[in-house]
C-alpha positions as protocol buffer text, in pm:
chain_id: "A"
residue {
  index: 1
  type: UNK
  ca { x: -4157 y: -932 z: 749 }
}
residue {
  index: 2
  type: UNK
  ca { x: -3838 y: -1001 z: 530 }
}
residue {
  index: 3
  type: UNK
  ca { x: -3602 y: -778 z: 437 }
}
residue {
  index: 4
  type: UNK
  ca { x: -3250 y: -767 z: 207 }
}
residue {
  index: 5
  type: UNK
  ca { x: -2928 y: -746 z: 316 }
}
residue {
  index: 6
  type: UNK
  ca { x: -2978 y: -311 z: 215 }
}
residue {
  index: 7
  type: UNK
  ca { x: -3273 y: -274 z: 444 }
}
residue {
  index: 8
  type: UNK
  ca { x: -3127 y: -488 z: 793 }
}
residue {
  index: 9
  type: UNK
  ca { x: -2780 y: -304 z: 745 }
}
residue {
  index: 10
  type: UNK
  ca { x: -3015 y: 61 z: 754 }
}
residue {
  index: 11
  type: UNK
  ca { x: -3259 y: -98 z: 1044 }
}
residue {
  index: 12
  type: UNK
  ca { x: -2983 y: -227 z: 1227 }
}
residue {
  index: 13
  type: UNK
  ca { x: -2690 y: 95 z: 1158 }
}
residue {
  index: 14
  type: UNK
  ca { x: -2427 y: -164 z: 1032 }
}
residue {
  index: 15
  type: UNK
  ca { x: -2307 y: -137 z: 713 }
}
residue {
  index: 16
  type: UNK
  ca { x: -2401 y: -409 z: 417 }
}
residue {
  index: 17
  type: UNK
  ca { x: -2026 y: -532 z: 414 }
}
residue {
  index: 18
  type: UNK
  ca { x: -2054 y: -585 z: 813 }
}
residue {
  index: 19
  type: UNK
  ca { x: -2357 y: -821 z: 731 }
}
residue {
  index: 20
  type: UNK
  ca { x: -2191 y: -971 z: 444 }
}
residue {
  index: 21
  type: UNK
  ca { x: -1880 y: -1059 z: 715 }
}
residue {
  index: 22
  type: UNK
  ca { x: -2117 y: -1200 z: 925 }
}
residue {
  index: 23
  type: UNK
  ca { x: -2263 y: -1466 z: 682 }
}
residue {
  index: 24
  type: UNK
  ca { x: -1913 y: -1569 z: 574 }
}
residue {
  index: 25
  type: UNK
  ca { x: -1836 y: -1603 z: 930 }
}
residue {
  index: 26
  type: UNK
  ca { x: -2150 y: -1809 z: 1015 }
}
residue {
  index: 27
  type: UNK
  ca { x: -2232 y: -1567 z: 1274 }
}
residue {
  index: 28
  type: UNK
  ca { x: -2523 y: -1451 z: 1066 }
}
residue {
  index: 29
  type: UNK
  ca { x: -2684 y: -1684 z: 818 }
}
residue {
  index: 30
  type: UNK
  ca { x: -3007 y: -1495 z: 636 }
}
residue {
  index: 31
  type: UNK
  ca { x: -3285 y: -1747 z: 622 }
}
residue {
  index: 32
  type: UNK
  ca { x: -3347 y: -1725 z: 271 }
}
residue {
  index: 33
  type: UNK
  ca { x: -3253 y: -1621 z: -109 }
}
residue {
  index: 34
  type: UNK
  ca { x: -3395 y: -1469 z: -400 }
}
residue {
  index: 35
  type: UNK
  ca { x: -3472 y: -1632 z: -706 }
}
residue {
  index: 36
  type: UNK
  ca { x: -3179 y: -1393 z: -810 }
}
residue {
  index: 37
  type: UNK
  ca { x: -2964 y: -1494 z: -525 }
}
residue {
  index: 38
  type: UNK
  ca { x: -2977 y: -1207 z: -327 }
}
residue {
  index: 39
  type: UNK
  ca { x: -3018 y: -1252 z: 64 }
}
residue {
  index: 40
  type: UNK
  ca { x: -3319 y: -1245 z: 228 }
}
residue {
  index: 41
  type: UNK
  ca { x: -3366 y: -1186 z: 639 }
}
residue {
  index: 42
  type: UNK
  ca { x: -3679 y: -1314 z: 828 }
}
residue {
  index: 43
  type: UNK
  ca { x: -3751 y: -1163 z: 1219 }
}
residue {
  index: 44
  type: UNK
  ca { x: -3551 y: -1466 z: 1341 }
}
residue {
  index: 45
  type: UNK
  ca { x: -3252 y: -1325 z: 1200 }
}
residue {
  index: 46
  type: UNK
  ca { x: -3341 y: -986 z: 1311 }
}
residue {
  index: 47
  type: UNK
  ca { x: -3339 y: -1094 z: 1668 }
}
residue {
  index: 48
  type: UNK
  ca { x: -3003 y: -1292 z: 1618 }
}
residue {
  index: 49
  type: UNK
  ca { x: -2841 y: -957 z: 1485 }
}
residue {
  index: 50
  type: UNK
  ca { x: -3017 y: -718 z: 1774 }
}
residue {
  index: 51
  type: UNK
  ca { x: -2815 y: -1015 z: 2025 }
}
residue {
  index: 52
  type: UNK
  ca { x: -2489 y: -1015 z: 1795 }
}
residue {
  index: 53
  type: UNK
  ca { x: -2477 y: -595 z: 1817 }
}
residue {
  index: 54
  type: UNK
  ca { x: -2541 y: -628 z: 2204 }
}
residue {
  index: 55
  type: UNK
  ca { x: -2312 y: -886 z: 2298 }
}
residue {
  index: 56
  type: UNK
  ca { x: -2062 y: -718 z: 2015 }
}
residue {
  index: 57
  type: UNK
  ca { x: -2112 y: -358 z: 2241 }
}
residue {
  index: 58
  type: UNK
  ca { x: -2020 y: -488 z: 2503 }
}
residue {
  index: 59
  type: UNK
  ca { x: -1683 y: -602 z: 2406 }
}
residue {
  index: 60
  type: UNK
  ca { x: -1753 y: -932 z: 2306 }
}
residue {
  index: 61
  type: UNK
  ca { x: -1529 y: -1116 z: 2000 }
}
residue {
  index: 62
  type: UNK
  ca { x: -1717 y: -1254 z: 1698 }
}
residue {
  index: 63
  type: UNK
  ca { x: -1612 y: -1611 z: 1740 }
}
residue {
  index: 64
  type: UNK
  ca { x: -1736 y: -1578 z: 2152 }
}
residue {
  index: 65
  type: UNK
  ca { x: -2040 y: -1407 z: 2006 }
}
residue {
  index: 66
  type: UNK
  ca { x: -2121 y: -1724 z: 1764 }
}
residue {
  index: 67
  type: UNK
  ca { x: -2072 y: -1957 z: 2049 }
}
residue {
  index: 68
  type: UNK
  ca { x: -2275 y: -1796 z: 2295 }
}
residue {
  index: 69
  type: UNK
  ca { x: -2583 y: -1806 z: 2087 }
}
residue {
  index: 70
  type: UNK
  ca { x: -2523 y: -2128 z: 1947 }
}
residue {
  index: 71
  type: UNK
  ca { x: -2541 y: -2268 z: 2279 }
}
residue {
  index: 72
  type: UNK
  ca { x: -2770 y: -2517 z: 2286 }
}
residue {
  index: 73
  type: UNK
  ca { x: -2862 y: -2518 z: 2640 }
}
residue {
  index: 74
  type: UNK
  ca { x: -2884 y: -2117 z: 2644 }
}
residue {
  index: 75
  type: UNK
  ca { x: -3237 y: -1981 z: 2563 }
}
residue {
  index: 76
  type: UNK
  ca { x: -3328 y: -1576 z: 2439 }
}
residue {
  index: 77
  type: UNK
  ca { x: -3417 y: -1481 z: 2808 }
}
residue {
  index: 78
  type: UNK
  ca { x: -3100 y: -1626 z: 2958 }
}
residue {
  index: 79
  type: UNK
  ca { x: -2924 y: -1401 z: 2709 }
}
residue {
  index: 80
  type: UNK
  ca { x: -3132 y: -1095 z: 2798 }
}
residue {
  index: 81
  type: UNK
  ca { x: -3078 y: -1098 z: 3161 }
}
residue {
  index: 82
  type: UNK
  ca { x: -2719 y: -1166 z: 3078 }
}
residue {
  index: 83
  type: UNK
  ca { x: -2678 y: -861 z: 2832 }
}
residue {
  index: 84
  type: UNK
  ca { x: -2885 y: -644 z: 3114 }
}
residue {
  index: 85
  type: UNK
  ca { x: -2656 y: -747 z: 3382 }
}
residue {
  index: 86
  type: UNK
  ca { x: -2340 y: -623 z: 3164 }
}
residue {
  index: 87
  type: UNK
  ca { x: -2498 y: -355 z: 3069 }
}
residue {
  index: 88
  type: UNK
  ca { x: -2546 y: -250 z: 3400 }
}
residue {
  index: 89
  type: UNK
  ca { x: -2193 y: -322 z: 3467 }
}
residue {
  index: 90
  type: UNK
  ca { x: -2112 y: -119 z: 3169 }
}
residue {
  index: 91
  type: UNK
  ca { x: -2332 y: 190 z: 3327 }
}
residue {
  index: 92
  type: UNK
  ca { x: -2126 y: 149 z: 3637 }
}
residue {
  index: 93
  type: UNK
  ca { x: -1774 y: 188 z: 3428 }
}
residue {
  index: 94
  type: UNK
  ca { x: -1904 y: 453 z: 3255 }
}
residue {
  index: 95
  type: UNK
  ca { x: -2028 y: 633 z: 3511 }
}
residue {
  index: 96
  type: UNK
  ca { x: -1681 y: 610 z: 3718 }
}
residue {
  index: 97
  type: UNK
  ca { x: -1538 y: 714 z: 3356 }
}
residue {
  index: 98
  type: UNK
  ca { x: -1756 y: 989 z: 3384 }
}
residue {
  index: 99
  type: UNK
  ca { x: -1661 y: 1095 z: 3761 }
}
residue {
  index: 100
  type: UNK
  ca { x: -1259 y: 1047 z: 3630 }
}
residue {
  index: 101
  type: UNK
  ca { x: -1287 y: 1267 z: 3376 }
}
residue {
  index: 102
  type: UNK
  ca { x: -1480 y: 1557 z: 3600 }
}
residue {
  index: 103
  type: UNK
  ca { x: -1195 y: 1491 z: 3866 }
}
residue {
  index: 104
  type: UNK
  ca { x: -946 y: 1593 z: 3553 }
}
residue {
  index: 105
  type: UNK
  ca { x: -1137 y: 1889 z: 3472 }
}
residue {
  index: 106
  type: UNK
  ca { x: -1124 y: 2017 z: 3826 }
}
residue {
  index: 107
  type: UNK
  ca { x: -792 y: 1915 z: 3870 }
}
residue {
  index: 108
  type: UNK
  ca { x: -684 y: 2137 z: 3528 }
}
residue {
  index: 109
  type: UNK
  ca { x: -921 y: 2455 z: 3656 }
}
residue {
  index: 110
  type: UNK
  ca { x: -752 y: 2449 z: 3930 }
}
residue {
  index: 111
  type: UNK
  ca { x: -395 y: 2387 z: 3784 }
}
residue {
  index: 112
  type: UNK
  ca { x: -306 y: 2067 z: 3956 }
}
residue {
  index: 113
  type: UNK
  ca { x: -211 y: 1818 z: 3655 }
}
residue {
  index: 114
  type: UNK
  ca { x: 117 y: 1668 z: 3655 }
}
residue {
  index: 115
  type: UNK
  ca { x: 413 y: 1885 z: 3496 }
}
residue {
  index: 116
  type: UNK
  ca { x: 630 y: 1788 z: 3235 }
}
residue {
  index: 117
  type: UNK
  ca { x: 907 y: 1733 z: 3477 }
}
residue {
  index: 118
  type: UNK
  ca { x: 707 y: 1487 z: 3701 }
}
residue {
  index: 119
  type: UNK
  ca { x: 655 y: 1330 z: 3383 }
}
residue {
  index: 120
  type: UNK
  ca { x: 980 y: 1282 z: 3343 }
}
residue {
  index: 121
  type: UNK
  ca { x: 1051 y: 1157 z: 3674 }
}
residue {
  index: 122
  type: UNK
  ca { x: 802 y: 872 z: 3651 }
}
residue {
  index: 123
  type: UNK
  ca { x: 847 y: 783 z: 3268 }
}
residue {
  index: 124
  type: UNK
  ca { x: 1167 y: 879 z: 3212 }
}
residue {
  index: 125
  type: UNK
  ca { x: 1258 y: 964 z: 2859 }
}
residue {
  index: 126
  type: UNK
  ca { x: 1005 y: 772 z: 2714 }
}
residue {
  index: 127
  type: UNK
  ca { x: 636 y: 1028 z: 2745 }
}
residue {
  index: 128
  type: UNK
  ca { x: 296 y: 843 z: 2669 }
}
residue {
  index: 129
  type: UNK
  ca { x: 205 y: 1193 z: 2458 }
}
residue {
  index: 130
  type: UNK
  ca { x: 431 y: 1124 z: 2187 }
}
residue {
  index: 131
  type: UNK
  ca { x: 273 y: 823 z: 2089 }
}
residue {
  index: 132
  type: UNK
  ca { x: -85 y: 1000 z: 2169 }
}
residue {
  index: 133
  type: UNK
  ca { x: -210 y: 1080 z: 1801 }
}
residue {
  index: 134
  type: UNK
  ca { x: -116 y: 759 z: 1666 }
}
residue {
  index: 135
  type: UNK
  ca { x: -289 y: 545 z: 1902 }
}
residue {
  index: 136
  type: UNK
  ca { x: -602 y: 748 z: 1884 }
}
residue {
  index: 137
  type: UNK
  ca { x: -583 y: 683 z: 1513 }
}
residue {
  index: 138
  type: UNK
  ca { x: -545 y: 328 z: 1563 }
}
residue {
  index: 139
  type: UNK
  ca { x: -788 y: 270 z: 1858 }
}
residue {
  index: 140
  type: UNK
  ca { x: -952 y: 597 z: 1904 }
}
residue {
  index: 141
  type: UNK
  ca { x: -1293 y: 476 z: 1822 }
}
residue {
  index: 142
  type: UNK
  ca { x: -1294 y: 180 z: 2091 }
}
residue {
  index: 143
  type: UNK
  ca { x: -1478 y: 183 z: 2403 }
}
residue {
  index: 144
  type: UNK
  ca { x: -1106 y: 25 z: 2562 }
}
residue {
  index: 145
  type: UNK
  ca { x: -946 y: 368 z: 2432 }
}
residue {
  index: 146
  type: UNK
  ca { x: -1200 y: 554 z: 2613 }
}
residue {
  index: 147
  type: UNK
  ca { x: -1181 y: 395 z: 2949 }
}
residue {
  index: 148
  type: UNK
  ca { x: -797 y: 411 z: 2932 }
}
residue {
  index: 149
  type: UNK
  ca { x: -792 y: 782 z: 2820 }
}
residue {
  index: 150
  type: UNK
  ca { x: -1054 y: 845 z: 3158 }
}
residue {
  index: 151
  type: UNK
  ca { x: -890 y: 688 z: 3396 }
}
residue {
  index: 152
  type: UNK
  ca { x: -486 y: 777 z: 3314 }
}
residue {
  index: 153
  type: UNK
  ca { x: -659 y: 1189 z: 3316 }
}
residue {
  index: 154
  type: UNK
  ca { x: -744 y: 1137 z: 3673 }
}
residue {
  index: 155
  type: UNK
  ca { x: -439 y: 956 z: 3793 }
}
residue {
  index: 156
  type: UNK
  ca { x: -176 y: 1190 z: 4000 }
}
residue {
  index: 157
  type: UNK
  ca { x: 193 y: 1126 z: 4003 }
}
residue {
  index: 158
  type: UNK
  ca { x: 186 y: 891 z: 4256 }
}
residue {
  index: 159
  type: UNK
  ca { x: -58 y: 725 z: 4063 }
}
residue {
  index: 160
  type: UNK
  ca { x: 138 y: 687 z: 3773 }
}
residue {
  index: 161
  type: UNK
  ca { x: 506 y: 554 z: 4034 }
}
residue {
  index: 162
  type: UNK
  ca { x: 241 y: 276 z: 4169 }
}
residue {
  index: 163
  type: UNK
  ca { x: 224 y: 171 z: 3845 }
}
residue {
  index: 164
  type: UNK
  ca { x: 526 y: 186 z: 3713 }
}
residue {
  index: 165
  type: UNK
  ca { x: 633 y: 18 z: 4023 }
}
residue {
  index: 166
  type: UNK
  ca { x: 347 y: -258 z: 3956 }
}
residue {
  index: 167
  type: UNK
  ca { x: 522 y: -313 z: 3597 }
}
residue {
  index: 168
  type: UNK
  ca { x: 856 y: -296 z: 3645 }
}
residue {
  index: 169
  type: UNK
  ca { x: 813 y: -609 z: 3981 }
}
residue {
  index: 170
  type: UNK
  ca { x: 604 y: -784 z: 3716 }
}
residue {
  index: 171
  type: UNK
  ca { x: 862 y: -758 z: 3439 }
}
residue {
  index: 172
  type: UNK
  ca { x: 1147 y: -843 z: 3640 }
}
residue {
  index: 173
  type: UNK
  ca { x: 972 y: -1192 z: 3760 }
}
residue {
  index: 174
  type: UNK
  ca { x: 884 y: -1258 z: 3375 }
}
residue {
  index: 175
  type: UNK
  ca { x: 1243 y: -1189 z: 3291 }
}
residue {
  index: 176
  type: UNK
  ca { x: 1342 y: -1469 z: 3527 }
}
residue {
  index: 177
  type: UNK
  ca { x: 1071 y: -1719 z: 3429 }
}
residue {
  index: 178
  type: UNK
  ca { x: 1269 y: -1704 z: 3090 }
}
residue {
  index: 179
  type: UNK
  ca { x: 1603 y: -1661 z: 3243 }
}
residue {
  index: 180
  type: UNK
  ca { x: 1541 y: -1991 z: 3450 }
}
residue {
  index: 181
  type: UNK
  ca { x: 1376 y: -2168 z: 3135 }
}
residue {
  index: 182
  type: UNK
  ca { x: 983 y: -2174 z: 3242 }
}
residue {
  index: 183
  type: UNK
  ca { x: 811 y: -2312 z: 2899 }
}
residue {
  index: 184
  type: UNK
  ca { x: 641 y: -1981 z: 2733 }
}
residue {
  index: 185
  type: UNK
  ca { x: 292 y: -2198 z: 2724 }
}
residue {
  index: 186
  type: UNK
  ca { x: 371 y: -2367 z: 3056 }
}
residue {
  index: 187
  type: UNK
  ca { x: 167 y: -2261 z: 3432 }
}
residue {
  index: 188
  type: UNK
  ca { x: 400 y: -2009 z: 3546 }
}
residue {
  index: 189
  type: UNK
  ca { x: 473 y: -1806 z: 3251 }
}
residue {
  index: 190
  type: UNK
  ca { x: 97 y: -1817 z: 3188 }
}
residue {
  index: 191
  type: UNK
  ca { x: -2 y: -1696 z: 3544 }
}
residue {
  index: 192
  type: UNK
  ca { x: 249 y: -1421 z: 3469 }
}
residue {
  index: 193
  type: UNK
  ca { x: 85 y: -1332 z: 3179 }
}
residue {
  index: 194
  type: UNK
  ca { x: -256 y: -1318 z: 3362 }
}
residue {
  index: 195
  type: UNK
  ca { x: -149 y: -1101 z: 3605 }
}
residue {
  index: 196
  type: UNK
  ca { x: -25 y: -849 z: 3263 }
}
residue {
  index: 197
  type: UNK
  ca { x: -366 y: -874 z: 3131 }
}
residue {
  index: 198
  type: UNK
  ca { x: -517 y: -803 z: 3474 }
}
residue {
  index: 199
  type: UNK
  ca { x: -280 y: -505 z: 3594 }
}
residue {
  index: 200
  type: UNK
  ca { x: -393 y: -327 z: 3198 }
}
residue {
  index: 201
  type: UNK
  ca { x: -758 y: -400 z: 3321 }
}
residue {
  index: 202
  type: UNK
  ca { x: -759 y: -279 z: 3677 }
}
residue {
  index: 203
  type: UNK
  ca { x: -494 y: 29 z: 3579 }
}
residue {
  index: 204
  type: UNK
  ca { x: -622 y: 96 z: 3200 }
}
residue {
  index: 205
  type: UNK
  ca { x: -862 y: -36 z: 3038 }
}
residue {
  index: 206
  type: UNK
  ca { x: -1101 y: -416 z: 3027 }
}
residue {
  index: 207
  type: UNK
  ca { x: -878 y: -622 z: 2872 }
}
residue {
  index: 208
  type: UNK
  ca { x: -1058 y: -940 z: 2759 }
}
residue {
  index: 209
  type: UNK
  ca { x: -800 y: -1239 z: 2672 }
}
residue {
  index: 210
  type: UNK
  ca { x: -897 y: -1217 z: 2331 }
}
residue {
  index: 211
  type: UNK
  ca { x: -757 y: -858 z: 2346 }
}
residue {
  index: 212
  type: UNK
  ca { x: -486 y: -951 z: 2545 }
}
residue {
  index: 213
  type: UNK
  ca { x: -381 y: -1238 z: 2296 }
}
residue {
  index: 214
  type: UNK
  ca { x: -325 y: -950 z: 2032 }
}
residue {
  index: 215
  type: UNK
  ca { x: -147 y: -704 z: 2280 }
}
residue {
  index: 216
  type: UNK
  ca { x: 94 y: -1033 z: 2270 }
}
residue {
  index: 217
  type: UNK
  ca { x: 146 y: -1025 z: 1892 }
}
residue {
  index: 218
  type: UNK
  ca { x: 200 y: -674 z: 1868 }
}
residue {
  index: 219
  type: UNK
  ca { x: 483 y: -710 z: 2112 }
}
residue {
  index: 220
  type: UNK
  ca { x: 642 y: -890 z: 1831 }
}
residue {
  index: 221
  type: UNK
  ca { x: 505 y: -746 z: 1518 }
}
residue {
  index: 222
  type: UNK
  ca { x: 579 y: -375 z: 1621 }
}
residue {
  index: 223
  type: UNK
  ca { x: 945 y: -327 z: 1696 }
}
residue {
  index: 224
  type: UNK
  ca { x: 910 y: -71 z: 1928 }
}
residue {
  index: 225
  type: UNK
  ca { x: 772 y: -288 z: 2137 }
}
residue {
  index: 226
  type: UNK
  ca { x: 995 y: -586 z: 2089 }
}
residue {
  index: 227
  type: UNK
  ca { x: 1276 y: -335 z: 2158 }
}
residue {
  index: 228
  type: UNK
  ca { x: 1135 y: -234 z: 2434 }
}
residue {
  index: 229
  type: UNK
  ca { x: 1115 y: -612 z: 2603 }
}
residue {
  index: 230
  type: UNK
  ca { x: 1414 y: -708 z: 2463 }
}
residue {
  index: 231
  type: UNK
  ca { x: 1604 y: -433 z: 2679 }
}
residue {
  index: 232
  type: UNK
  ca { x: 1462 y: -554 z: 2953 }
}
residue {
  index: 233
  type: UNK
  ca { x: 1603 y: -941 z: 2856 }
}
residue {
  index: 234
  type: UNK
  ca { x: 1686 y: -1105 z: 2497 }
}
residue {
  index: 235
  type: UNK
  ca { x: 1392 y: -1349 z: 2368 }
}
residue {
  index: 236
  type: UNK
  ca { x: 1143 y: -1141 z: 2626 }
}
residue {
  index: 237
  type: UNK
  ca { x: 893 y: -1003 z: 2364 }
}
residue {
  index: 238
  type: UNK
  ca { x: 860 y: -1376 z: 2201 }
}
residue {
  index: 239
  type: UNK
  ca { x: 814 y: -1496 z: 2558 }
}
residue {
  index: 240
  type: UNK
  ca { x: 558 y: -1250 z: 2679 }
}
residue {
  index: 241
  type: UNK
  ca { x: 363 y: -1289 z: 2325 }
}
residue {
  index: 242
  type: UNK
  ca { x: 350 y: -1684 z: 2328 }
}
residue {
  index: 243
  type: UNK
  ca { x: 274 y: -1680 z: 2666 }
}
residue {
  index: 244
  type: UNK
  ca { x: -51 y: -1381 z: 2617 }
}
residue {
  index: 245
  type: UNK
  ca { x: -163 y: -1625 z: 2352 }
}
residue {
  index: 246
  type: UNK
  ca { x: -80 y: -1904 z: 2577 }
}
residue {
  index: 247
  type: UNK
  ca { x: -312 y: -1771 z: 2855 }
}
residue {
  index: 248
  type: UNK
  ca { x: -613 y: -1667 z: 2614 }
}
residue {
  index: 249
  type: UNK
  ca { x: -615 y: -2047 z: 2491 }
}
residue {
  index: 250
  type: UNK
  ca { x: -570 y: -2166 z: 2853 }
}
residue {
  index: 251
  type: UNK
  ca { x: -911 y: -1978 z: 2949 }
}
residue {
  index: 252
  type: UNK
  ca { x: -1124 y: -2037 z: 2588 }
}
residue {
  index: 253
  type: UNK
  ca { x: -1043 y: -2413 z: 2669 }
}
């Protein structure tokens, strides 16, 4: 059965413009056209699109997407077992999600969350809250602002000094990679930046180095950011980004 570009987006729950993306992209190419030019999608390209919105769920970029499934060597039921096996994965996450936020719930019913002035003790004068609405309007919809928003509800004060102990050794070892000239793109500065993206993972979110290689432009485009690096050492937010971008290249190679 074929169908236009109107009746996939409805089938599917993605909007005509996401499918239109996708053919410009490559990532979805409809088999056929209309007399009139208008696209026309046969059952092979329904099953590409059910693997593109599965893969795409669970995190995945477009451009990894598009090479994954034009991988020769990789057939429709090595894809399935992969997409169960995240999805599973994905269950498990959730469900600790789940279990975080329930701790947080308990832990406000029975009055325990931190107070502003422990706040203030770990963060100093800089409080996560304040920058609260406009990250949810940025990234609210994302499954990465979920898990982060989970498991920081759950974490206690000490939580929070492990981690800002955990940032402030890492920081102070990239400071003197670019103190003692390490290359931004070079093995140490890179390894650095792997242990960034894998300290946001394991404290806030899955950060996948795609993700992580735009974390490392922001710290230049936004100059919040950049002001914060740069107090820790001139040329640091240039340094982190390259070497975020560095890293993602290192591991897509």
């Amino acid at each position: 059965m074929s169908h236009t570009v109107g009746e996939l987006a409805a089938l599917a729950g993605v909007t005509v413009r996401t499918l239109h993306h996708y053919d410009r992209i490559g990532l979805l190419t409809p088999s056929g056209r209309t007399s009139a030019g208008y696209r026309v999608y046969e059952l092979s390209d329904v099953d590409r699109l059910q693997q593109v919105l599965v893969y795409r769920g669970l995190g995945f970029g477009l451009e990894e997407i598009g090479s994954l499934l034009d991988d020769p060597d990789v057939d429709a039921g090595e894809h399935l077992r992969r997409q169960h096996q995240l999805l599973l994965e994905q269950r498990d996450r959730t469900d600790r999600m789940v279990a975080a936020v329930e701790k947080e719930m308990e832990a406000l019913d029975m009055g325990t969350p931190m107070t502003p002035q422990e706040k203030l003790e770990v963060f100093g004068d800089w409080l996560p809250e304040e920058y609260a609405d406009e990250a949810e309007q940025r990234w609210g919809d994302t499954t990465e602002w979920s898990q982060s928003q989970a498991r920081t509800a759950a974490y206690s004060k000490q939580d929070w000094l492990d981690i800002k102990a955990e940032t402030d050794d890492l920081e102070r070892r990239l400071a003197a990679a670019l103190a003692e000239g390490a290359p931004a793109d070079g093995e140490r500065a890179m390894d650095l930046a792997e242990e960034h993206r894998q300290h946001i993972s394991r404290r806030f979110y899955d950060c996948s180095h795609e993700l992580h290689a735009c974390l490392g432009r922001m710290y230049t485009d936004d100059e919040r950011f950049t002001a914060y690096y740069e107090g820790i050492a001139p040329g640091l937010a240039a340094y982190l980004s390259t070497a975020c971008q560095a890293n993602a290249a290192r591991h897509a190679a």
